[in-house]
N, C-alpha and C positions, 0 to 999 in steps of 0.2 A: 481597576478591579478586573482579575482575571476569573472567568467565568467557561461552562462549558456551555455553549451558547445553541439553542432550539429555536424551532419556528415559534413553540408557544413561549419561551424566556422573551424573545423577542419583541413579540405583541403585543406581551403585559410591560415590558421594559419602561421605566418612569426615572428622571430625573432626581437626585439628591442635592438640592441646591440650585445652585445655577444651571450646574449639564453634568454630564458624569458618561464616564468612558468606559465600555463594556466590555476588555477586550478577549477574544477567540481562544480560549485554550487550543482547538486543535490546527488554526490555520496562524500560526508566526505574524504578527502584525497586523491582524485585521482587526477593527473593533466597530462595537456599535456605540455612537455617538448620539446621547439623548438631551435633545434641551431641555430647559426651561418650559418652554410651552407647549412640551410635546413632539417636538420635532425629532425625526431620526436621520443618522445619516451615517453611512460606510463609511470608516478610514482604513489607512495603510500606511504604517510607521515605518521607517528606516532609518539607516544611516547611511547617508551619501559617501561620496569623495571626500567630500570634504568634510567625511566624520562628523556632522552636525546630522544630529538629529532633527528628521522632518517628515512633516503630515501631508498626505494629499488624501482629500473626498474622493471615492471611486464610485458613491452612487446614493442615491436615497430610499429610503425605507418607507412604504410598503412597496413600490415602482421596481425595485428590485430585490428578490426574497434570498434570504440566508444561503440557500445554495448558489443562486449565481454571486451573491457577492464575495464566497469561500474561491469560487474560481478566479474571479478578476484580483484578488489577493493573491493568488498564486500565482499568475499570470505576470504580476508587477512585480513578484517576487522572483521568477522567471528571468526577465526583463534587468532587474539590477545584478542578480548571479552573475547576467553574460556581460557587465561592463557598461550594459544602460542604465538611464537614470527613470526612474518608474513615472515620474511628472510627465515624462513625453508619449508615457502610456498610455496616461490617463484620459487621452483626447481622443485615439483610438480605441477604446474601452467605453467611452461614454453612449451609451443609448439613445434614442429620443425620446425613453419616460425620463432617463436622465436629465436630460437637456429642460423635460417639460419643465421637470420642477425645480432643476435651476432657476428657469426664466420664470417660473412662478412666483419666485422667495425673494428672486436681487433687482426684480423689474417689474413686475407686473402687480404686488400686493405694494410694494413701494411708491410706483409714480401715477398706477390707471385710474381714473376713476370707474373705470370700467370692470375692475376686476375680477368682480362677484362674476360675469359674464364670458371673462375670457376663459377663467379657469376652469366655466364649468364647459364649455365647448371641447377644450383640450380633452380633457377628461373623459366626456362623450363620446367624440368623433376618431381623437389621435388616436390615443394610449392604447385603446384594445384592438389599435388594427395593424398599427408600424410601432409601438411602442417597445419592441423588442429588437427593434433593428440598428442597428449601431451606425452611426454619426457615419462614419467614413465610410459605407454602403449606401448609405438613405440615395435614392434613387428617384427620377421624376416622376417614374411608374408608381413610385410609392406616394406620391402627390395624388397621381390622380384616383387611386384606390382610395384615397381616404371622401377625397371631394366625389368621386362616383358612386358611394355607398350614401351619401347624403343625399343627393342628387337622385339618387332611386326613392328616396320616399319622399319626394316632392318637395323639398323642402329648398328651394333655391337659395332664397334670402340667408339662410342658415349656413348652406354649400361656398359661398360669396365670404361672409363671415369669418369660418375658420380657415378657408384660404389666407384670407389676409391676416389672421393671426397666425399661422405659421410662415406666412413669410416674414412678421416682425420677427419672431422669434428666430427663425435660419440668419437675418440679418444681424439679431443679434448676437447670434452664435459665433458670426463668421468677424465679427469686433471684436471679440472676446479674444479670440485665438481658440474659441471652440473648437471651428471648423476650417477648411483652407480655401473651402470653396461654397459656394449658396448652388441647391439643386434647384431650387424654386426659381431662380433667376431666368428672365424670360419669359414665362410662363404664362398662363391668361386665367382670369377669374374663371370657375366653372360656366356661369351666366352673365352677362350683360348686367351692370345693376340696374334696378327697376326703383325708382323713388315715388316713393305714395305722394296722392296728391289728394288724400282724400279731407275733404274741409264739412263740416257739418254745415246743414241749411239750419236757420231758424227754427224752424219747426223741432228738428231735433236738436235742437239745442234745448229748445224746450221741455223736450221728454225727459232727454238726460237730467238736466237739473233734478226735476221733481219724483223722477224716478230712484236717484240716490238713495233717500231716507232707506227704500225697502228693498232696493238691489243690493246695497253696503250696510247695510242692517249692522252686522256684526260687527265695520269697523267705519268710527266715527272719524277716524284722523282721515280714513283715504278718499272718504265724501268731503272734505275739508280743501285737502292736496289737490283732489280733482276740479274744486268749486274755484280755487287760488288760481289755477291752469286758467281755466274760463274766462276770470275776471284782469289778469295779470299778463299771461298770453308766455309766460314764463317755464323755462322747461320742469319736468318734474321729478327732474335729481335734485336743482336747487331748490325748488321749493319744499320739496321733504325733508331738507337737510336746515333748513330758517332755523337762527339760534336767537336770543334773545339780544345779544351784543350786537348781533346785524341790522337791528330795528333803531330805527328812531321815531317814537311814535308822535314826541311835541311837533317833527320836522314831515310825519304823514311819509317816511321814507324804510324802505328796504334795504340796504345797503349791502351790497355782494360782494366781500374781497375777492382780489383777482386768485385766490387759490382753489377757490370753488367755482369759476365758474370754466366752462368749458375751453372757450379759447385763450384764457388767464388776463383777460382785461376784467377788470375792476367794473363793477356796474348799480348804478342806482336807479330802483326803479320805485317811481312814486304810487302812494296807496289811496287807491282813491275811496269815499264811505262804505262802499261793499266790501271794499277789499278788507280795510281795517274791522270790519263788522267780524267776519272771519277769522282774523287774526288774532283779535278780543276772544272769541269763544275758545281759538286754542290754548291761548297762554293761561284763560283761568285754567284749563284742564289739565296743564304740564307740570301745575303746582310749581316745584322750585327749580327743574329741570332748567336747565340751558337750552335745550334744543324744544322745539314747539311739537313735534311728531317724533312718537319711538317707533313707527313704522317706516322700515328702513328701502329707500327708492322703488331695489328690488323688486320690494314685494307688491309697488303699487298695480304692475301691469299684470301679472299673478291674477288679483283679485279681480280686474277688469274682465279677464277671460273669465273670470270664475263667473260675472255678474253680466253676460254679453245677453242671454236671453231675457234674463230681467229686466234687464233694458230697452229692452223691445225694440232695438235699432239695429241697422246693418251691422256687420263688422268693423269694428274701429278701435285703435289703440290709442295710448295717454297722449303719446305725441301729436295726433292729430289735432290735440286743443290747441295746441301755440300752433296750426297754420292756420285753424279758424280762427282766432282771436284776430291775426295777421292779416286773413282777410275779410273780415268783416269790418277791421277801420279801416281797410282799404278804400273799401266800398262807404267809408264815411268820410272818404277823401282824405285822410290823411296823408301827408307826403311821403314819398319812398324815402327820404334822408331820415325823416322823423320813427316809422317804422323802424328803417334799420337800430337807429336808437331805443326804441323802443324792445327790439329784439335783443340788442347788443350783440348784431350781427358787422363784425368790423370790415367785412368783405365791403361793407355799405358805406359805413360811418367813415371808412379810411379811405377809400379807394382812390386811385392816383395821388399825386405829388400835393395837390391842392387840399382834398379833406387829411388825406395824411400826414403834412408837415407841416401846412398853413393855419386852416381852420382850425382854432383849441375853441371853438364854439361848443356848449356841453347839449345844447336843445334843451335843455333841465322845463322850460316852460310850456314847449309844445308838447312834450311827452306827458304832463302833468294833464296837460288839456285832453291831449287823443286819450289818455286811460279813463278819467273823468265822464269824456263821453262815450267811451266804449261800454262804461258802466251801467251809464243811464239808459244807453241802447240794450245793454245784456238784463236791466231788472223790467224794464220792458218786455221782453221778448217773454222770460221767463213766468213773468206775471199773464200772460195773452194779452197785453194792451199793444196793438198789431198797428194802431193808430199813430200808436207814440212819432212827435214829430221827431224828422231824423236833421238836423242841422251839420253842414257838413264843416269840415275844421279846415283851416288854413285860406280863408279866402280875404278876411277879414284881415292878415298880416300883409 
């Protein structure tokens, strides 16, 4: 469909079917490409050498706007007049909003589970500060502009972050045949990473629990996810994500295929009567739902900061339950091999030749044990019976 194409046709531009091709009344082969679910993207038609007609993406929409992409059309049209072929344009033409949202579409909503996070980092930090610099300029001065602007509002952890997502990204750039070369290569985090080590005492473990109802008022599923954290010691992207297929309730088990879970081993982790207490109140609420929570990982750590005064505790994020949990059966003796299972930390469970090719030991019984007790210690704590006898695990085998 030939079109005389505006910043406002653009904007409103929508799909007819599957995808539908906009193309440029006044610039000779360029078009706008709209998908299906909205997606937009520059092309550039031609005819090569070899008389076949062919397509290359020279950029994506909104990342780059109608007039610069009228140019890099003319540019690659340029380019084929003088006996090039405009495909070898396209690498030096490419930006790094280009790039972002390349690596956004074929890599990062595809394999991360992280993605909700990367993309919003990129988005934040890159795009409006080198996002207009082109691939074969990007410069290490341009690294550290973007990590020094972060870095200025304190924000280290953050600073540390997008470094390393843009070095996935240059890295994969430079696989692709994006790039010919990685600028970031060499280079050092902005900071030293700093890993929290922060574990709650009892006492605040206490608070937290009972503080829930009125701090999470508004959302029942994330005093749920948080309570599952506590009792389970389980991170809380998995546990947000519990589908009903993953449960076996006859068998008191949780069952994690290796796709969900972080480092892609498979992991069962046993439910002790707290825990299923819990899991009972979700699934009547989910009605027919598959999944036991419509609140999606994201948003759990969101509403923590929303609910950090309420709480009337230090500062502390979601992840700090799984290294409480960790170490309070620590301190219940439970063994470091049992933990690490308990974790489905394979650094633990695998480590040398011996747990990792010899032992198919599963632990399936001590882990059953440490949760059990860790539970009896958590409705303890939480109830103030400070009393409660503590019986330590593993001495008995």
């Amino acid at each position: 469909m030939r079109v005389a194409l505006t910043d406002r046709f653009v904007a409103a531009a929508k799909a007819v079917g599957s995808q539908v091709d906009y193309f440029d009344a006044k610039v000779p082969g360029l078009s706008l490409r709209v998908s299906q679910g909205g997606a937009k993207a520059w092309c550039f038609s031609f005819t090569g050498t070899d008389r076949r007609r062919n397509r290359i993406t020279l950029a994506t929409y909104p990342a780059v706007p109608l007039a610069a992409a009228r140019t890099a059309a003319l540019e690659a049209r340029g380019t084929l007049e003088a006996g090039g072929d405009p495909r070898a344009y396209r690498a030096s033409a490419m930006t790094v909003a280009t790039l972002v949202e390349s690596y956004l579409a074929k890599r990062v909503r595809l394999n991360l589970r992280s993605a909700y996070q990367v993309e919003r980092r990129l988005r934040k930090n890159v795009v409006p500060i080198v996002g207009e610099i082109r691939l074969t300029e990007l410069h290490r001065r341009d690294i550290n502009r973007v990590a020094d602007a972060i870095v200025a509002r304190d924000c280290m952890t953050e600073a540390n972050s997008v470094f390393a997502d843009l070095r996935a990204m240059l890295r994969w750039a430079v696989k692709r045949g994006d790039l010919d070369r990685d600028p970031i290569a060499g280079m050092s985090m902005p900071s030293p990473p700093r890993h929290r080590d922060r574990a709650l005492s009892e006492a605040e473990i206490r608070t937290l629990w009972n503080a829930l109802p009125t701090a999470l008022a508004k959302s029942v599923e994330c005093q749920r996810i948080i309570r599952l954290a506590l009792i389970t010691g389980q991170r809380i992207g998995e546990i947000s994500g519990i589908t009903r297929s993953e449960l076996d309730l006859p068998a008191r088990e949780w069952r994690l295929p290796a796709t969900r879970t972080k480092n892609k081993y498979g992991h069962i982790v046993p439910l002790s009567d707290m825990a299923l207490a819990v899991v009972g109140e979700a699934l009547a609420d989910a009605g027919k739902s598959e999944r036991l929570f419509a609140l999606p990982a994201k948003a759990v750590p969101e509403l923590v900061v929303r609910a950090q005064a309420k709480v009337g505790l230090d500062k502390w994020v979601p992840h700090d339950l799984r290294r409480t949990v960790l170490t309070r059966m620590a301190e219940l003796s439970v063994e470091p091999i049992v933990l690490g299972h308990v974790a489905n930390h394979v650094g633990t469970t695998k480590a040398g030749v011996t747990l990792g090719v010899y032992v198919k030991y599963t632990y399936a019984g001590e882990k059953r044990r440490a949760l059990d007790k860790w539970a009896d210690r958590l409705a303890a704590i939480v109830s103030g019976e400070q009393t409660a006898k503590v019986i330590p695990i593993g001495g008995g085998r």
